[in-house]
N, C-alpha and C positions, 0 to 999 in steps of 0.2 A: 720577288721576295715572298718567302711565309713565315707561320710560323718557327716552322725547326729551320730554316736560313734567311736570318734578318736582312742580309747582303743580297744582293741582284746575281741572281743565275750566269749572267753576263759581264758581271765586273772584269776576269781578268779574260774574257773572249780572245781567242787569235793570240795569245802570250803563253809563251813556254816559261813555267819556273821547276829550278833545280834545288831538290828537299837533298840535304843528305842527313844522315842519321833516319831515313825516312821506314827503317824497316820496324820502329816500336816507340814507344813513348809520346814523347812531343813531337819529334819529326813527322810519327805516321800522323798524328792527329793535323798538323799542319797541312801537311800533302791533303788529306781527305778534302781539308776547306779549301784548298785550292782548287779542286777539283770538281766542288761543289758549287767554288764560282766562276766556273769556265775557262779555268787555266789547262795547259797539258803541261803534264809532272812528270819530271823526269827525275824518279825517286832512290836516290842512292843510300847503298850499304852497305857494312863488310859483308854479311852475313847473305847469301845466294837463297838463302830459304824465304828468312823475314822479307826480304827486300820484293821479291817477287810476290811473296804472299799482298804487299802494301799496293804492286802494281795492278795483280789480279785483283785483289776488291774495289779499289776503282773503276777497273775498267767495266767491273760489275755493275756500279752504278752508275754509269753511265761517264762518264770521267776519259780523256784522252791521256794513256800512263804508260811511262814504257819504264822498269827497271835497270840500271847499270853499277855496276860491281866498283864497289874503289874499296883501297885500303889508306888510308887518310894517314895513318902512324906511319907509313913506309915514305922512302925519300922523295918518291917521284909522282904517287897517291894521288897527288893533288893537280898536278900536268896530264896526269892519263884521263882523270876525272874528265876536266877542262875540255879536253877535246873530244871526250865522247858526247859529252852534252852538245858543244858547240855543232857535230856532228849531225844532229838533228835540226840544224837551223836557230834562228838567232833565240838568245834567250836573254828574257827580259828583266827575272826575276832569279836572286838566288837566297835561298832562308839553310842557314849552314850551324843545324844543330847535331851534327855529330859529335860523339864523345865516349871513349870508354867506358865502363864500369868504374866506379870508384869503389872501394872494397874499405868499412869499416879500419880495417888494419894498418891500411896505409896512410900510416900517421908521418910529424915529423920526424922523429926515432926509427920509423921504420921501413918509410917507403922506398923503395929501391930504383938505380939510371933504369932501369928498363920501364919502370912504371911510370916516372917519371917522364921520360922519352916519349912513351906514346900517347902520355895527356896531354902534354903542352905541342908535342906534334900535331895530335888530329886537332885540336882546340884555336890553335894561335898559329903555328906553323901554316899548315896546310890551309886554315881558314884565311888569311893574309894572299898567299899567292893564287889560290883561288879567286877570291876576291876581285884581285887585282885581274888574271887572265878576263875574268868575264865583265870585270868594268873598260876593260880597253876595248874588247870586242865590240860593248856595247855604243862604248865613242864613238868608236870605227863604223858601225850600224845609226847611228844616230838615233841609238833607243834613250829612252828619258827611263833607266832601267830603277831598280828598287833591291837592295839588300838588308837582310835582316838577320842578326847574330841572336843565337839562344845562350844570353852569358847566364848570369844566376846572382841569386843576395850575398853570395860568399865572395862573390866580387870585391865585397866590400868591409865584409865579417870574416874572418879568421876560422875554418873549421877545425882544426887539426887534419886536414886534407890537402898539405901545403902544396903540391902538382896541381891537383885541382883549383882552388880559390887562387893560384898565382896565374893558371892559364884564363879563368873566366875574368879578373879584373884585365888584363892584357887586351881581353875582345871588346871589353869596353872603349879602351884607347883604341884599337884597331878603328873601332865604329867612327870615333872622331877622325880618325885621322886618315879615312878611307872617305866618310862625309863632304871634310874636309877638300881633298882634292878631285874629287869627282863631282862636287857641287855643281860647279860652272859650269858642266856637260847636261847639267840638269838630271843628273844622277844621283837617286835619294839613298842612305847609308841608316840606319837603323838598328836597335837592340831591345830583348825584351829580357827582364831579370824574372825569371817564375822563381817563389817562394818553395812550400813544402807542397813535392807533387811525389806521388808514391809512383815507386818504378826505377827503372837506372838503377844504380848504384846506390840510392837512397834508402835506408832500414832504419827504421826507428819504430817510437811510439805513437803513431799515428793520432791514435784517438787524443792522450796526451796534449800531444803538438796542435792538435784544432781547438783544447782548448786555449790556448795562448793567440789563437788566430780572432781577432776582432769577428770577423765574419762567420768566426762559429763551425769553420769547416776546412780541410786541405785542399789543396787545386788537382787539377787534373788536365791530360794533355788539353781537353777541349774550352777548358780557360786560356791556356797559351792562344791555340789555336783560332780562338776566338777576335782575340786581341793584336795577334797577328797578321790577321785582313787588313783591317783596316790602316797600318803602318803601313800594306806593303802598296795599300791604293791612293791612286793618285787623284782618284777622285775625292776620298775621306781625308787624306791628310798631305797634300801636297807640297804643303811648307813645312813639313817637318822632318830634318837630317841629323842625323850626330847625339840624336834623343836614345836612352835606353828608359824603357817604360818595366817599373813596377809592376807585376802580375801577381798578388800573393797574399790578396784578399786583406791587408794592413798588417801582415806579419812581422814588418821592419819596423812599426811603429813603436815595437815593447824590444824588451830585454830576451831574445830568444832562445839564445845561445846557454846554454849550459855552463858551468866553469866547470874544468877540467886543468886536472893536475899540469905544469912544465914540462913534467919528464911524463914518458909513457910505463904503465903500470910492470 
């Protein structure tokens, strides 16, 4: 451990974990501390550029990383995924923050099946049989494996993003009910809800919105990231399944949301 990595170099030594959404925001930042604590990452994304970019600086730093391409919205996305990972030998860990853009626009009035389609696909769809493919493998393996969903606060809160905040509450239940039945295999299930983190799909008033943040500030992937060790270690948190943890500096704590009109303008 040091300063800039609080965590043991070795935490997840000899354990493969598979990031998707890992080509920008929270997934890269995830993948990076994985890497920085002795996991190999096997760091998925639509995007062939990001995704390898996310590989290549790992393995800059020192990091065992290999890139692989999925489309998570698409029917099968999540079975191709599966077995390219599994591909590489058993994997211990999967942190499944893929996700769209969500686009100001796509309100309830406005959003469209297609956009709709490939929220709640890559989000809940895919996250679901995913899941599932690499919690039987890991039965099958006798790994004591670790998953972790990047739901969000709108899980809980209503954005006018109704695709959105309908698929992140959904991963919430997922987490339980994924927890739930892989418990007894000694298979840990987990969720973390990040607050306001600039990036994705997110535009707003930033400065604004931190003032309304108790803590004075917005997050950033490397608060997720941060908080996401130690959920997925079984050294830090061993009894803990079925939990989605707050990341968002007390932003749930006020009235954060805006009112906005029923109908869209």
């Amino acid at each position: 451990m040091n300063e800039d990595n609080p965590y043991p170099a070795d935490l997840f030594a000899g354990e493969a974990a598979l990031v998707t959404g890992a080509g920008s925001g929270i997934g890269r930042g995830v993948a990076a501390w994985l890497g920085r604590c002795g996991a190999t990452v096997l760091a998925s994304d639509l995007d062939p550029a990001r995704g390898e970019a996310t590989a290549a600086a790992l393995r800059t730093a020192g990091a065992r990383a290999e890139f692989l391409q999925a489309d998570l919205a698409g029917e099968d996305g999540h079975a191709a995924l599966a077995e390219a990972a599994m591909a590489h030998g058993p994997v211990a860990m999967l942190v499944h923050s893929a996700s769209p853009p969500r686009r100001e626009g796509q309100t309830v009035g406005a959003v469209t099946p297609a956009e709709w389609d490939a929220m709640v696909d890559t989000n809940l769809r895919s996250g679901f049989f995913l899941a599932r493919a690499l919690g039987q493998r890991m039965v099958a393996a006798g790994l004591r494996g670790r998953m972790l969903f990047i739901t969000s606060l709108h899980a809980g809160t209503p954005r006018n993003l109704p695709h959105y905040s309908a698929a992140k509450a959904g991963q919430v239940m997922l987490v339980r009910e994924l927890a739930r039945y892989f418990g007894p295999a000694g298979i840990r299930v987990n969720g973390v809800a990040p607050g306001a983190i600039p990036g994705g799909g997110f535009q707003g008033d930033f400065e604004a919105l931190a003032k309304q943040v108790p803590m004075g500030r917005v997050g950033s992937p490397e608060d997720i990231a941060r908080a996401a060790i130690p959920l997925l270690s079984d050294r830090c948190m061993p009894y803990v399944t079925g939990a989605v943890l707050p990341v968002d500096g007390g932003l749930a704590l006020g009235n954060w949301i805006e009112s906005a009109s029923a109908l869209d303008a």
